[in-house]
C-alpha atoms as an extended CHARMM CRD file, in Angstrom:
* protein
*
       143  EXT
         1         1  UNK       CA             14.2430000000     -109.4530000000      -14.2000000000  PROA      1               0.0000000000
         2         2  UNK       CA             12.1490000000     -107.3030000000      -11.3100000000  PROA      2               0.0000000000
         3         3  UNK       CA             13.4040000000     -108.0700000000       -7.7700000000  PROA      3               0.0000000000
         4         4  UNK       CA             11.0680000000     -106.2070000000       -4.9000000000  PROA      4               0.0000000000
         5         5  UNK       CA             10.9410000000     -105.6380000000       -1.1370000000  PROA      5               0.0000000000
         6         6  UNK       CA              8.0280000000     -104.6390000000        1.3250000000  PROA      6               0.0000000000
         7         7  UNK       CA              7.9460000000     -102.9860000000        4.3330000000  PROA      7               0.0000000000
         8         8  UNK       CA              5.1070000000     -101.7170000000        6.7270000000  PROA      8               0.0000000000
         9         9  UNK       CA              5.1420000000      -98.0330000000        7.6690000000  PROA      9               0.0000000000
        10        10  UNK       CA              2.7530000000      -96.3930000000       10.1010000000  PROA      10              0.0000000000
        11        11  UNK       CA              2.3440000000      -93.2120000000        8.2860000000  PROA      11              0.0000000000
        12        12  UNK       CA             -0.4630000000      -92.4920000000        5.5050000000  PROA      12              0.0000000000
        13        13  UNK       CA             -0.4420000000      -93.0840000000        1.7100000000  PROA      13              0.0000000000
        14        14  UNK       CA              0.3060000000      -89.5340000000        0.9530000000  PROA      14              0.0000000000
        15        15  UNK       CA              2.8600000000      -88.8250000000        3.3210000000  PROA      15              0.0000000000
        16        16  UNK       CA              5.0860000000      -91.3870000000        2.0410000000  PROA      16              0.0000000000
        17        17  UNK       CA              4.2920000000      -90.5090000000       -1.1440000000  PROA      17              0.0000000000
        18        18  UNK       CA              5.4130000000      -87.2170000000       -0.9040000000  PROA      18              0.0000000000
        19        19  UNK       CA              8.9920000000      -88.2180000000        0.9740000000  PROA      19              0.0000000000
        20        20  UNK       CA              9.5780000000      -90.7420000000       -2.1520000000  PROA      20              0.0000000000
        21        21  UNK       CA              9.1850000000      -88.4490000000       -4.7550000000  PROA      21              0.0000000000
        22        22  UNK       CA             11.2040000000      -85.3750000000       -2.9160000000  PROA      22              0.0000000000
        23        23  UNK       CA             14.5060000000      -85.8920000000       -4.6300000000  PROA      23              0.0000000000
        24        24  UNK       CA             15.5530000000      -82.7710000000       -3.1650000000  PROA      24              0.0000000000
        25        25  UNK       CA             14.7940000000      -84.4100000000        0.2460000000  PROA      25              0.0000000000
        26        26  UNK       CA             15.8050000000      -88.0750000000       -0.5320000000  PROA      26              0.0000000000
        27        27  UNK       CA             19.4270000000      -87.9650000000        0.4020000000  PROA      27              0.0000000000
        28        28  UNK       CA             18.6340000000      -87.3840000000        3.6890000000  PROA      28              0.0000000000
        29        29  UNK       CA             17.1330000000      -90.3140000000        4.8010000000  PROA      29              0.0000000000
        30        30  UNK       CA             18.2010000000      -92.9890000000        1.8480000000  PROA      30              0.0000000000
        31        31  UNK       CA             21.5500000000      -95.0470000000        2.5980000000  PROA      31              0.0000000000
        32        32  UNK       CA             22.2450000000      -95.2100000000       -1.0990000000  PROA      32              0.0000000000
        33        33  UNK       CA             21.6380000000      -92.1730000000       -2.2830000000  PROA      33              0.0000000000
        34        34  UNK       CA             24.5410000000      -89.3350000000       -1.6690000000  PROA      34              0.0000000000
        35        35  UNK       CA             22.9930000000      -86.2700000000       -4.0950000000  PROA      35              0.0000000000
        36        36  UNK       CA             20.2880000000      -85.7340000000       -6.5770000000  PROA      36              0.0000000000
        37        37  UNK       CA             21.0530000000      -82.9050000000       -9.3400000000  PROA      37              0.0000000000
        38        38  UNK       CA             18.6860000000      -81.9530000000      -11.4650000000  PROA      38              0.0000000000
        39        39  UNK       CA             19.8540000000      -81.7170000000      -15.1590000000  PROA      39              0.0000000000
        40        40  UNK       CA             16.5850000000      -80.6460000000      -16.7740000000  PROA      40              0.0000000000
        41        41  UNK       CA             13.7050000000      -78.8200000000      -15.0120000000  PROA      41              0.0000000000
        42        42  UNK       CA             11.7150000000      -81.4910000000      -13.7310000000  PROA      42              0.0000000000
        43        43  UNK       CA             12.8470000000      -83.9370000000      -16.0390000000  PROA      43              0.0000000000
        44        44  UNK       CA             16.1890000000      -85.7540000000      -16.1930000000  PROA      44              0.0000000000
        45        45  UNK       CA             18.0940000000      -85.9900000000      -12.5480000000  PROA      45              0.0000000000
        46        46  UNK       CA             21.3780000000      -87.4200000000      -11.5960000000  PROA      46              0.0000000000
        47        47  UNK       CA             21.7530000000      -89.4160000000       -8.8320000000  PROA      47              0.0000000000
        48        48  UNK       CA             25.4370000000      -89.9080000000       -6.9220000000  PROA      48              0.0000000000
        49        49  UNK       CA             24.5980000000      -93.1420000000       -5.5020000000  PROA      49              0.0000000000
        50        50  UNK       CA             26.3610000000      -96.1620000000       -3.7590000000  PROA      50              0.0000000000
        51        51  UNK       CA             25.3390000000      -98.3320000000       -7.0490000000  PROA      51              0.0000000000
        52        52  UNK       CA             27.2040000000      -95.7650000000       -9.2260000000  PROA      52              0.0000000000
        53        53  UNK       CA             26.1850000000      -92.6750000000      -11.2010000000  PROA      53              0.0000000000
        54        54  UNK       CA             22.1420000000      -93.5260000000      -12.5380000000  PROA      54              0.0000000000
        55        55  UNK       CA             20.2830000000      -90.6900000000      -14.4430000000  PROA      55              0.0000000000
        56        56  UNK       CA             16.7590000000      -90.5290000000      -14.5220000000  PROA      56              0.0000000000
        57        57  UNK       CA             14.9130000000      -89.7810000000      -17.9600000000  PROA      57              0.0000000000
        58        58  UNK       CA             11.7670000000      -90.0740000000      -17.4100000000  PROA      58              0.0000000000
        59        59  UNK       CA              8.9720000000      -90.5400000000      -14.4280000000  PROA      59              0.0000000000
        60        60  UNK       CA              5.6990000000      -92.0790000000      -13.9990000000  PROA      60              0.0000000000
        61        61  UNK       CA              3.4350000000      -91.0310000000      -10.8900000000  PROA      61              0.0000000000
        62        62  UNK       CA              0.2500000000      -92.1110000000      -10.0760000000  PROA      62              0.0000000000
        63        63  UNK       CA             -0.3100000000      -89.3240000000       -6.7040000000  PROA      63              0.0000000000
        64        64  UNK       CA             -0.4700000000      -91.2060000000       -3.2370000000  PROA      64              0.0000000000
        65        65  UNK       CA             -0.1240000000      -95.0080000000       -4.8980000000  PROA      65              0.0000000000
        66        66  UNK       CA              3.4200000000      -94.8080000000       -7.1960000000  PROA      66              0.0000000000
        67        67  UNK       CA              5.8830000000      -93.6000000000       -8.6050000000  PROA      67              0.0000000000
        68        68  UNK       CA              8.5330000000      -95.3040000000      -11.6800000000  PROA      68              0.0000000000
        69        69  UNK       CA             11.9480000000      -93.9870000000      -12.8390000000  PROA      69              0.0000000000
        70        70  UNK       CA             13.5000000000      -94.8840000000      -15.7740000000  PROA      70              0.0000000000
        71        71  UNK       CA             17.1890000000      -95.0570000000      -16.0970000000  PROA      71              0.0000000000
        72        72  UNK       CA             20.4990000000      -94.4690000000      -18.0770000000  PROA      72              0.0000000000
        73        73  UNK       CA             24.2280000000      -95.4790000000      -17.0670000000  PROA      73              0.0000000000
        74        74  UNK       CA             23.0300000000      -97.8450000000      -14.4570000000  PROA      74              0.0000000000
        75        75  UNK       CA             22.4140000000     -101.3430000000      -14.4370000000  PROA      75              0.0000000000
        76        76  UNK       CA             18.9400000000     -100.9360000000      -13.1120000000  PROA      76              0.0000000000
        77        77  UNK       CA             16.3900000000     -100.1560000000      -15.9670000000  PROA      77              0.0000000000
        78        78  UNK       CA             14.3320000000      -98.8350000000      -13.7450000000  PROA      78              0.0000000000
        79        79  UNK       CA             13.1440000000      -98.1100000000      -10.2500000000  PROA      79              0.0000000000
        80        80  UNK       CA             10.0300000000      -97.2470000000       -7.9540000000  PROA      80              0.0000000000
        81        81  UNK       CA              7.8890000000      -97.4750000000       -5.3940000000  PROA      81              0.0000000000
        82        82  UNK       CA              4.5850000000      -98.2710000000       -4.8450000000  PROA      82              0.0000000000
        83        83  UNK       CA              2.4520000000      -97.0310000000       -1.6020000000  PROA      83              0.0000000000
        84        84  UNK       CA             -0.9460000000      -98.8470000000       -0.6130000000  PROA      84              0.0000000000
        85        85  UNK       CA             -3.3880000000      -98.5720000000        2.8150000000  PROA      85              0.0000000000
        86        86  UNK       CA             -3.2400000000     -101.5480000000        4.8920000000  PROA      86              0.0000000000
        87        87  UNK       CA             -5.2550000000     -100.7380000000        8.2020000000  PROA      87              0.0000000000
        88        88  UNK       CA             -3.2810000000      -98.5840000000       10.2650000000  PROA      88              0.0000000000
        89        89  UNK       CA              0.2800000000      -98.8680000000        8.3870000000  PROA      89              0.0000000000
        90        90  UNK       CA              0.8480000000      -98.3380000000        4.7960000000  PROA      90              0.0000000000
        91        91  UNK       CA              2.7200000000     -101.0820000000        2.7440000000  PROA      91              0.0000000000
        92        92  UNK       CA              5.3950000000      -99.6660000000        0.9610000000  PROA      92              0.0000000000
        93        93  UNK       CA              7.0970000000     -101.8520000000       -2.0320000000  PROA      93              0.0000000000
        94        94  UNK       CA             10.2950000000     -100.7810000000       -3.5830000000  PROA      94              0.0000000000
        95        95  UNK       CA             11.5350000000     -102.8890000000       -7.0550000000  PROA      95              0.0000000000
        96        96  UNK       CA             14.0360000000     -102.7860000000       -9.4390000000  PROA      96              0.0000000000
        97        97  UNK       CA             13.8600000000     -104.0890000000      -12.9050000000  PROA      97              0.0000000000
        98        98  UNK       CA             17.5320000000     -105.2600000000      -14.3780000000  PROA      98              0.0000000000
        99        99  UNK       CA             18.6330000000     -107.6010000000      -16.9600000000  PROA      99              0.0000000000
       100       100  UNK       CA             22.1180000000     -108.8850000000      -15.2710000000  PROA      100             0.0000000000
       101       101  UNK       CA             20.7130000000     -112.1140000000      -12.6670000000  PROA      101             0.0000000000
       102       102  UNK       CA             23.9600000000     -111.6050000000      -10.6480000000  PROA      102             0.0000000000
       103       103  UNK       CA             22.9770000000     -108.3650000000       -8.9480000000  PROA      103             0.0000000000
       104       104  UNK       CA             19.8650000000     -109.4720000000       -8.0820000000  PROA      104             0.0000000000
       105       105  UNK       CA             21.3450000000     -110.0730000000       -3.9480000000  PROA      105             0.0000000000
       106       106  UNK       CA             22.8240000000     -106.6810000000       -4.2240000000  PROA      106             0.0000000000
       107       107  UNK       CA             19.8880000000     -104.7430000000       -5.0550000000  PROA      107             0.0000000000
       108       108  UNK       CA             17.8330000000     -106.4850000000       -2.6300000000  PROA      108             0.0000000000
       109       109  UNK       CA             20.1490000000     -105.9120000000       -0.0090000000  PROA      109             0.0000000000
       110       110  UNK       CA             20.5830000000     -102.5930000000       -0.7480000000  PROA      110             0.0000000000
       111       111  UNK       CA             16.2990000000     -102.2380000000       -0.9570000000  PROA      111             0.0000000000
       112       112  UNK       CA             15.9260000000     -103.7370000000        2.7960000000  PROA      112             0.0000000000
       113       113  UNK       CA             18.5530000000     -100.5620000000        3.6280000000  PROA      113             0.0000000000
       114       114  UNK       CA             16.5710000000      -98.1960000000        1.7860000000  PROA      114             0.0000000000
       115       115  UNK       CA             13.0790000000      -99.3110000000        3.1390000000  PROA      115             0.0000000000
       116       116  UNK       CA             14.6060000000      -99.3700000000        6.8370000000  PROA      116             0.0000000000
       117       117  UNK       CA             16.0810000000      -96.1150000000        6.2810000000  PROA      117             0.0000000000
       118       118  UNK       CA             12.4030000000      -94.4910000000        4.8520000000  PROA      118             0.0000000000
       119       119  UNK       CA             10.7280000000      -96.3890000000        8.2200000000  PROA      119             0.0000000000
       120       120  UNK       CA             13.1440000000      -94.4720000000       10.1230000000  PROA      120             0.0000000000
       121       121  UNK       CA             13.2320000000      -91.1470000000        8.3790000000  PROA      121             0.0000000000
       122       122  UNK       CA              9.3220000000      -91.4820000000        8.9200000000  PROA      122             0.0000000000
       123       123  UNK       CA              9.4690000000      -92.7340000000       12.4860000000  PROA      123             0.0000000000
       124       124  UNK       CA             11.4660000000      -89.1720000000       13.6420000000  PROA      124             0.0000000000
       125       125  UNK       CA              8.9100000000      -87.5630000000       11.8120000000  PROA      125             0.0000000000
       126       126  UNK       CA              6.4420000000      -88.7160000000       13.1940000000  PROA      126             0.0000000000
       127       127  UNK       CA              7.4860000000      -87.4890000000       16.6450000000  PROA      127             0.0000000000
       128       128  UNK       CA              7.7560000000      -84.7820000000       15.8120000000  PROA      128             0.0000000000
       129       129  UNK       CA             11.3820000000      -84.6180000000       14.4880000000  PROA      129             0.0000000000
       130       130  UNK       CA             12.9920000000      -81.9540000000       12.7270000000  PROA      130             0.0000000000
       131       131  UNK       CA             14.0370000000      -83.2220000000        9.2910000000  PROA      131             0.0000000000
       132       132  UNK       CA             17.6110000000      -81.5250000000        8.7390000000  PROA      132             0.0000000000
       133       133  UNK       CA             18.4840000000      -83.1890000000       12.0240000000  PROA      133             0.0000000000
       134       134  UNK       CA             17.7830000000      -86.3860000000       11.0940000000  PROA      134             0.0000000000
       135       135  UNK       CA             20.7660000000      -88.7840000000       10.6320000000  PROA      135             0.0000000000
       136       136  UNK       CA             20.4520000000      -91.6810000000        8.0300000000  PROA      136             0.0000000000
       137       137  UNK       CA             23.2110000000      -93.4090000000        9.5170000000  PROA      137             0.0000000000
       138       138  UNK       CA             21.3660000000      -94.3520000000       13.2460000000  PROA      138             0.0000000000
       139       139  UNK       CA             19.9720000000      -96.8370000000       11.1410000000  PROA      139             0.0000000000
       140       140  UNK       CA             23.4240000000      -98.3130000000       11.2570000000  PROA      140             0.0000000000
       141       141  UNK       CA             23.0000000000      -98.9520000000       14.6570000000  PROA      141             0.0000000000
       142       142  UNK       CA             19.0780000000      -99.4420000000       15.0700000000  PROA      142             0.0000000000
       143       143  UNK       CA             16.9840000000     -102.4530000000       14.6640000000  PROA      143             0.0000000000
């Protein structure tokens, strides 16, 4: 089962690209996502999430259009993003695939908080915002 969920971003390809695949980076601006360690050099990672411990075994990028994680201890088989010109603003889609139908609300609940999280992240960015001062948790209280 794949659920997904769009947003539009004014910001390029590349540059959200780049703040997806940061893991190093990620926590800062993703509602879910407490810490990233990585377990092997560029290879497995362990993310302390809201949904649970999830490690990642193995990525797939395609640079500036997507990126796919595959998974162990989570419920999620897998996870990514894909990033694609439209005009001005850049679509940005972020799915899950999972076997278990019942989560299927949670995860895209939690994917509208992630996307609105990256729009916001990129937003302060954008004007010129320094990126350790950014605070994931104004999106809390923004629209």
């Amino acid at each position: 089962m794949r659920a997904e969920k769009k947003i539009e971003i004014n910001s390029t390809p590349k540059r959200l690209y780049d703040i997806v695949i940061d893991g190093e980076n990620t926590p800062r601006w993703n509602l879910a996502l407490d810490e990233v360690i990585e377990k092997e050099e560029g290879q497995k990672f362990l993310l302390k999430s809201s949904l649970g411990d999830i490690l990642i075994v193995d990525t797939e990028t395609v640079e500036n259009e997507h990126v796919t994680w595959k998974m162990e201890n989570s419920d999620m088989d897998s996870i990514g993003y894909i990033v694609e010109p439209k005009g001005e603003l850049t679509e940005v889609t972020i799915w899950t695939e999972f076997e278990n139908k019942k989560l299927r609300k949670g995860y895209e609940k939690t994917a509208d908080l992630v996307l609105k999280g990256l729009k916001n992240y990129v937003d302060f960015l954008e004007e010129g915002g320094n990126p350790e001062d950014f605070d994931k948790k104004q999106l809390m209280v923004s629209p």
